[in-house]
N, C-alpha and C positions, 0 to 999 in steps of 0.2 A: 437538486437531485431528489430523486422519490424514495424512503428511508421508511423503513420499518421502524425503526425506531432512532433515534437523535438524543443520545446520550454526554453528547461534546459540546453544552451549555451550561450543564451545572458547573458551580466554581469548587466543589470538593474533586468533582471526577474529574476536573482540568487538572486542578492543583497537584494531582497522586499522579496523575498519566506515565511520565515520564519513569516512575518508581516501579510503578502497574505493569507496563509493560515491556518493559526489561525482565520482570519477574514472571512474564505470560509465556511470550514470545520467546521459546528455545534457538536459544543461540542469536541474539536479536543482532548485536553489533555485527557478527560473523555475516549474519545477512543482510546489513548495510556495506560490510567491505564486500560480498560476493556480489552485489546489486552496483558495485562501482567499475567494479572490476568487467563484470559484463556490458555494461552501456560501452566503459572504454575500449572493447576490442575492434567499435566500428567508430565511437567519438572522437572527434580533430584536439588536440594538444587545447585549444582555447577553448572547448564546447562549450554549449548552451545546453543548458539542461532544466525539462517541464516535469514538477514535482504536483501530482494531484493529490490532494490530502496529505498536504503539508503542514498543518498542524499538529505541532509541538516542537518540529522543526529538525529531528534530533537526525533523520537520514540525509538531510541537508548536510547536516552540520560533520558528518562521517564524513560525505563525499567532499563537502566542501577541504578540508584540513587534509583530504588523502591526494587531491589534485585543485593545486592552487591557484592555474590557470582559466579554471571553470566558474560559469556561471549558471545563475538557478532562477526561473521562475517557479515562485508555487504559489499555489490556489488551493482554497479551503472554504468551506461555509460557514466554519465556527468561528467566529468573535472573536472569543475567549481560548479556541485552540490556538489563532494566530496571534494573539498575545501573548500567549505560551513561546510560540514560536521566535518571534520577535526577541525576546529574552535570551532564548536558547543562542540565537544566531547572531550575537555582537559582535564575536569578535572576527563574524567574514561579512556583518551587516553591504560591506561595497561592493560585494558579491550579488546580491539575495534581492530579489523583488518579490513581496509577497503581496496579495491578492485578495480580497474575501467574494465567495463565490466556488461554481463550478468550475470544470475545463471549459463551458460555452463563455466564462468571464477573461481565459487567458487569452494573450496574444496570438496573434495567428500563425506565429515561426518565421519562419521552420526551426522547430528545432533539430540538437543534435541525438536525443535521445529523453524519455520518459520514464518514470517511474511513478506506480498507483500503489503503495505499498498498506497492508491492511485497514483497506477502503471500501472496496468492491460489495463488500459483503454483507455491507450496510444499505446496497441499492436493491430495487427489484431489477425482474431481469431487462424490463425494455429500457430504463434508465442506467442498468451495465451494457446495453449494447451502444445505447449512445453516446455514453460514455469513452468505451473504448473505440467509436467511430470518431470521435473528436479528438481525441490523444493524437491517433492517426493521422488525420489530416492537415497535424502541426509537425509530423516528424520528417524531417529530409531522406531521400532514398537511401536505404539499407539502415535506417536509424533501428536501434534495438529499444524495446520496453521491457520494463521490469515488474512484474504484479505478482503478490502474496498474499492470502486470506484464507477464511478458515474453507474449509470446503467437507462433504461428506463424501470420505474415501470408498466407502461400500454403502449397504444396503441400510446399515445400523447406526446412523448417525449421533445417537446419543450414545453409544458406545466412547465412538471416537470424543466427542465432546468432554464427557465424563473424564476421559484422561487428561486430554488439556487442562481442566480445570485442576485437577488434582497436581497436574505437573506443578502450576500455579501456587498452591497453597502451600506456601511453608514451613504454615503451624500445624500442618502434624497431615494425617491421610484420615480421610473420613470418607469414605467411596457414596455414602446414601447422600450428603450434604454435596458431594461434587456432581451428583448424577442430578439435584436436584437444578443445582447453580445451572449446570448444560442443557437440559431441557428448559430454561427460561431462556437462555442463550440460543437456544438455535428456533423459538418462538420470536426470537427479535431479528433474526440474522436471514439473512439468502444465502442459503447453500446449497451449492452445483456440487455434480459431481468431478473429477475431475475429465471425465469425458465428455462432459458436457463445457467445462470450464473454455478447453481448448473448444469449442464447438462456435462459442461465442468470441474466442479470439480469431481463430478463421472468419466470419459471417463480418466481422466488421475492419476484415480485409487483411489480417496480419499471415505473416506466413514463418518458415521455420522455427514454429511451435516445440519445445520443449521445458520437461518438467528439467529445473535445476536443483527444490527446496522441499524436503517432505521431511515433518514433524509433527508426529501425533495427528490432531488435525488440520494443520497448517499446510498449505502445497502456494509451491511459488515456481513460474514462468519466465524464459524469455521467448521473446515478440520480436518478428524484424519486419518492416515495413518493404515490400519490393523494390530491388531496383527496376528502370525504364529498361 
Protein backbone atom coordinates (compact mmCIF):
# COMPACT_ATOMS: atom_id res chain seq x y z
CA UNK A 1 0.00 0.00 0.00
CA UNK A 2 1.28 3.61 -0.85
CA UNK A 3 1.63 5.30 2.82
CA UNK A 4 2.55 8.65 3.79
CA UNK A 5 4.08 7.48 6.38
CA UNK A 6 4.68 3.74 7.96
CA UNK A 7 4.89 4.24 11.65
CA UNK A 8 4.03 0.20 12.52
CA UNK A 9 7.77 -1.15 12.33
CA UNK A 10 9.29 0.45 15.07
CA UNK A 11 9.34 -1.88 18.19
CA UNK A 12 8.44 0.91 20.92
CA UNK A 13 5.37 2.08 18.65
CA UNK A 14 4.24 -1.70 18.34
CA UNK A 15 5.08 -2.46 21.80
CA UNK A 16 2.67 0.86 23.35
CA UNK A 17 -0.07 0.27 20.29
CA UNK A 18 -2.40 -1.64 22.14
CA UNK A 19 -2.15 0.96 25.37
CA UNK A 20 -2.01 4.02 22.65
CA UNK A 21 -4.96 3.42 21.25
CA UNK A 22 -7.49 2.55 23.60
CA UNK A 23 -6.21 5.95 25.08
CA UNK A 24 -6.72 7.59 21.38
CA UNK A 25 -9.65 6.16 19.93
CA UNK A 26 -12.99 7.46 22.11
CA UNK A 27 -14.80 4.67 22.93
CA UNK A 28 -12.52 2.08 21.12
CA UNK A 29 -14.02 -1.36 22.53
CA UNK A 30 -17.65 0.34 21.97
CA UNK A 31 -16.54 0.59 18.39
CA UNK A 32 -15.39 -3.07 18.02
CA UNK A 33 -18.79 -4.19 19.67
CA UNK A 34 -20.80 -1.72 17.17
CA UNK A 35 -18.40 -2.91 14.17
CA UNK A 36 -19.69 -6.70 15.22
CA UNK A 37 -22.86 -5.94 15.62
CA UNK A 38 -23.26 -4.27 12.09
CA UNK A 39 -21.40 -7.04 9.92
CA UNK A 40 -23.87 -9.36 11.83
CA UNK A 41 -27.09 -8.00 10.83
CA UNK A 42 -26.39 -9.43 7.16
CA UNK A 43 -23.45 -12.26 8.52
CA UNK A 44 -24.68 -16.24 8.60
CA UNK A 45 -24.44 -17.70 12.22
CA UNK A 46 -20.81 -19.47 10.96
CA UNK A 47 -19.34 -16.17 9.01
CA UNK A 48 -16.23 -15.66 7.53
CA UNK A 49 -14.80 -12.53 8.26
CA UNK A 50 -11.89 -10.15 6.12
CA UNK A 51 -9.91 -7.94 8.73
CA UNK A 52 -7.68 -5.32 6.70
CA UNK A 53 -5.22 -3.86 8.97
CA UNK A 54 -5.18 -6.38 11.33
CA UNK A 55 -2.47 -5.66 13.22
CA UNK A 56 -2.37 -5.81 16.82
CA UNK A 57 -5.25 -7.91 16.38
CA UNK A 58 -7.36 -6.44 19.30
CA UNK A 59 -10.96 -5.97 16.91
CA UNK A 60 -10.42 -9.52 15.95
CA UNK A 61 -10.23 -10.46 19.28
CA UNK A 62 -13.69 -8.43 20.40
CA UNK A 63 -15.50 -10.03 17.51
CA UNK A 64 -13.93 -13.11 17.94
CA UNK A 65 -15.06 -13.74 21.89
CA UNK A 66 -18.71 -11.82 21.03
CA UNK A 67 -19.57 -14.64 18.24
CA UNK A 68 -17.90 -17.99 18.52
CA UNK A 69 -19.09 -19.34 15.54
CA UNK A 70 -16.90 -16.92 13.22
CA UNK A 71 -14.01 -16.88 11.36
CA UNK A 72 -11.29 -14.15 10.41
CA UNK A 73 -8.95 -13.50 7.84
CA UNK A 74 -6.72 -10.60 8.40
CA UNK A 75 -3.99 -8.91 6.53
CA UNK A 76 -1.50 -6.41 7.55
CA UNK A 77 1.94 -5.11 6.23
CA UNK A 78 3.62 -4.81 9.41
CA UNK A 79 5.76 -7.72 10.71
CA UNK A 80 5.92 -6.62 13.98
CA UNK A 81 2.03 -5.50 14.12
CA UNK A 82 1.17 -9.02 13.24
CA UNK A 83 3.19 -10.35 15.88
CA UNK A 84 1.48 -8.17 18.01
CA UNK A 85 -1.39 -9.75 16.70
CA UNK A 86 -0.53 -13.24 16.92
CA UNK A 87 -0.06 -12.59 20.81
CA UNK A 88 -3.23 -10.80 21.06
CA UNK A 89 -5.11 -13.70 19.43
CA UNK A 90 -4.34 -17.11 21.30
CA UNK A 91 -6.87 -17.83 22.85
CA UNK A 92 -9.30 -17.89 19.29
CA UNK A 93 -5.68 -18.54 17.38
CA UNK A 94 -8.18 -21.86 15.48
CA UNK A 95 -10.21 -19.18 14.43
CA UNK A 96 -7.75 -16.55 12.95
CA UNK A 97 -5.56 -16.78 9.85
CA UNK A 98 -3.45 -13.95 9.57
CA UNK A 99 -1.52 -12.75 6.70
CA UNK A 100 1.46 -10.23 5.92
CA UNK A 101 0.59 -8.04 3.17
CA UNK A 102 -2.26 -5.97 1.61
CA UNK A 103 -6.11 -6.93 0.75
CA UNK A 104 -4.40 -7.81 -2.90
CA UNK A 105 -2.44 -10.66 -0.55
CA UNK A 106 -5.95 -12.14 1.07
CA UNK A 107 -7.89 -14.85 -0.28
CA UNK A 108 -10.49 -14.30 -2.82
CA UNK A 109 -13.72 -15.19 -0.60
CA UNK A 110 -16.22 -14.59 -0.64
CA UNK A 111 -16.28 -13.42 2.28
CA UNK A 112 -19.31 -12.75 4.78
CA UNK A 113 -18.40 -9.34 5.74
CA UNK A 114 -15.17 -6.70 6.15
CA UNK A 115 -13.72 -4.60 8.38
CA UNK A 116 -10.74 -1.61 7.57
CA UNK A 117 -10.68 -0.13 10.88
CA UNK A 118 -8.11 2.86 11.28
CA UNK A 119 -6.21 2.04 8.19
CA UNK A 120 -7.47 4.08 5.40
CA UNK A 121 -5.85 6.99 6.38
CA UNK A 122 -2.52 5.92 6.12
CA UNK A 123 -3.07 5.42 2.17
CA UNK A 124 -3.17 8.05 -0.56
CA UNK A 125 -6.27 8.30 -2.22
CA UNK A 126 -5.61 6.01 -5.44
CA UNK A 127 -4.35 3.08 -3.08
CA UNK A 128 -7.72 3.86 -0.79
CA UNK A 129 -9.77 3.38 -3.87
CA UNK A 130 -8.09 0.23 -4.54
CA UNK A 131 -8.19 -0.81 -1.64
CA UNK A 132 -11.68 -0.56 -1.01
CA UNK A 133 -12.21 -2.09 -4.58
CA UNK A 134 -10.46 -5.21 -3.36
CA UNK A 135 -12.44 -5.64 0.06
CA UNK A 136 -15.35 -5.52 -2.41
CA UNK A 137 -14.65 -8.03 -4.67
CA UNK A 138 -14.15 -10.53 -1.74
CA UNK A 139 -17.60 -9.76 -0.15
CA UNK A 140 -20.76 -12.03 -0.94
CA UNK A 141 -23.90 -10.16 -2.09
CA UNK A 142 -25.30 -7.81 0.61
CA UNK A 143 -22.12 -8.38 2.81
CA UNK A 144 -21.54 -5.09 4.99
CA UNK A 145 -17.93 -3.31 5.61
CA UNK A 146 -17.00 -1.52 8.46
CA UNK A 147 -14.17 1.51 8.03
CA UNK A 148 -13.21 4.16 10.76
CA UNK A 149 -10.38 6.87 10.44
CA UNK A 150 -9.56 9.99 11.21
CA UNK A 151 -11.03 12.36 8.64
CA UNK A 152 -11.40 16.35 8.27
CA UNK A 153 -15.00 17.08 9.28
CA UNK A 154 -14.89 20.78 8.05
CA UNK A 155 -12.73 23.16 6.47
CA UNK A 156 -10.32 23.47 9.64
CA UNK A 157 -8.64 20.29 10.07
CA UNK A 158 -6.24 21.12 12.50
CA UNK A 159 -8.88 22.27 14.61
CA UNK A 160 -10.38 18.91 14.58
CA UNK A 161 -6.94 17.17 14.99
CA UNK A 162 -5.95 19.39 17.97
CA UNK A 163 -8.81 17.88 19.81
CA UNK A 164 -8.13 14.36 19.15
CA UNK A 165 -4.86 14.72 20.41
CA UNK A 166 -5.74 16.47 23.44
CA UNK A 167 -8.61 13.92 24.09
CA UNK A 168 -5.41 11.66 24.05
CA UNK A 169 -3.31 13.17 26.58
CA UNK A 170 -3.94 12.32 29.96
CA UNK A 171 -1.32 14.18 31.55
CA UNK A 172 -2.85 17.28 31.70
CA UNK A 173 -4.30 19.77 28.49
CA UNK A 174 -1.77 21.84 26.76
CA UNK A 175 -3.70 23.02 23.61
CA UNK A 176 -0.16 24.71 21.78
CA UNK A 177 1.63 21.13 22.27
CA UNK A 178 -1.75 19.25 21.09
CA UNK A 179 -2.02 21.61 18.09
CA UNK A 180 1.53 21.04 17.39
CA UNK A 181 1.35 16.92 17.78
CA UNK A 182 -2.01 17.45 14.91
CA UNK A 183 -0.48 19.27 12.52
CA UNK A 184 2.44 16.70 12.26
CA UNK A 185 -0.39 14.23 12.16
CA UNK A 186 -2.41 15.36 9.47
CA UNK A 187 1.38 16.05 7.51
CA UNK A 188 1.52 12.09 7.67
CA UNK A 189 -2.12 11.25 7.29
CA UNK A 190 -4.84 11.29 4.23
CA UNK A 191 -7.68 13.05 5.26
CA UNK A 192 -11.07 13.24 3.20
CA UNK A 193 -13.64 14.78 4.01
CA UNK A 194 -16.34 13.04 5.09
CA UNK A 195 -18.16 13.89 1.66
CA UNK A 196 -15.61 12.87 0.05
CA UNK A 197 -15.03 9.73 2.26
CA UNK A 198 -18.46 8.22 1.11
CA UNK A 199 -17.52 9.49 -2.46
CA UNK A 200 -14.83 6.92 -2.62
CA UNK A 201 -16.96 4.36 -0.89
CA UNK A 202 -19.57 4.69 -3.90
CA UNK A 203 -16.79 4.93 -6.90
CA UNK A 204 -15.47 1.42 -5.70
CA UNK A 205 -18.97 0.13 -5.93
CA UNK A 206 -20.45 0.07 -2.31
CA UNK A 207 -23.82 1.11 -1.80
CA UNK A 208 -25.98 2.07 1.40
CA UNK A 209 -23.60 4.36 2.71
CA UNK A 210 -23.97 5.54 6.13
CA UNK A 211 -22.02 7.46 8.83
CA UNK A 212 -22.60 5.09 12.11
CA UNK A 213 -19.31 6.58 14.33
CA UNK A 214 -18.33 10.51 14.79
CA UNK A 215 -15.71 11.34 17.55
CA UNK A 216 -13.91 14.32 17.47
CA UNK A 217 -12.07 13.54 14.42
CA UNK A 218 -12.79 10.19 14.00
CA UNK A 219 -15.92 9.30 11.51
CA UNK A 220 -16.69 5.56 10.84
CA UNK A 221 -19.01 3.72 7.99
CA UNK A 222 -21.08 1.00 6.98
CA UNK A 223 -20.76 -0.40 3.44
CA UNK A 224 -23.06 -2.97 1.74
CA UNK A 225 -22.02 -4.64 -1.36
CA UNK A 226 -25.31 -5.06 -3.70
CA UNK A 227 -27.43 -7.73 -4.14
CA UNK A 228 -27.88 -9.48 -7.91
Amino acid sequence: MTRKHTPFVDQATVASYVENVRRIVPGLDDLHRMAMLLLAEEAPEAAHILVVGAGGGMEIRAMAEARPAWRFTGVDPSGPMLDLAHEMLQPVADRVDLRKGTVAQAPDGPFDGATCLLTLHHLDGGERLRTLEGIRRRLTPGANLIITEHTAPDPDPVRWMTRSVAFGDRDGLDWEKAETTGRMMIERLTLLSPADEESFLREAGFTEIALFYAALSFRGWIASVGRP
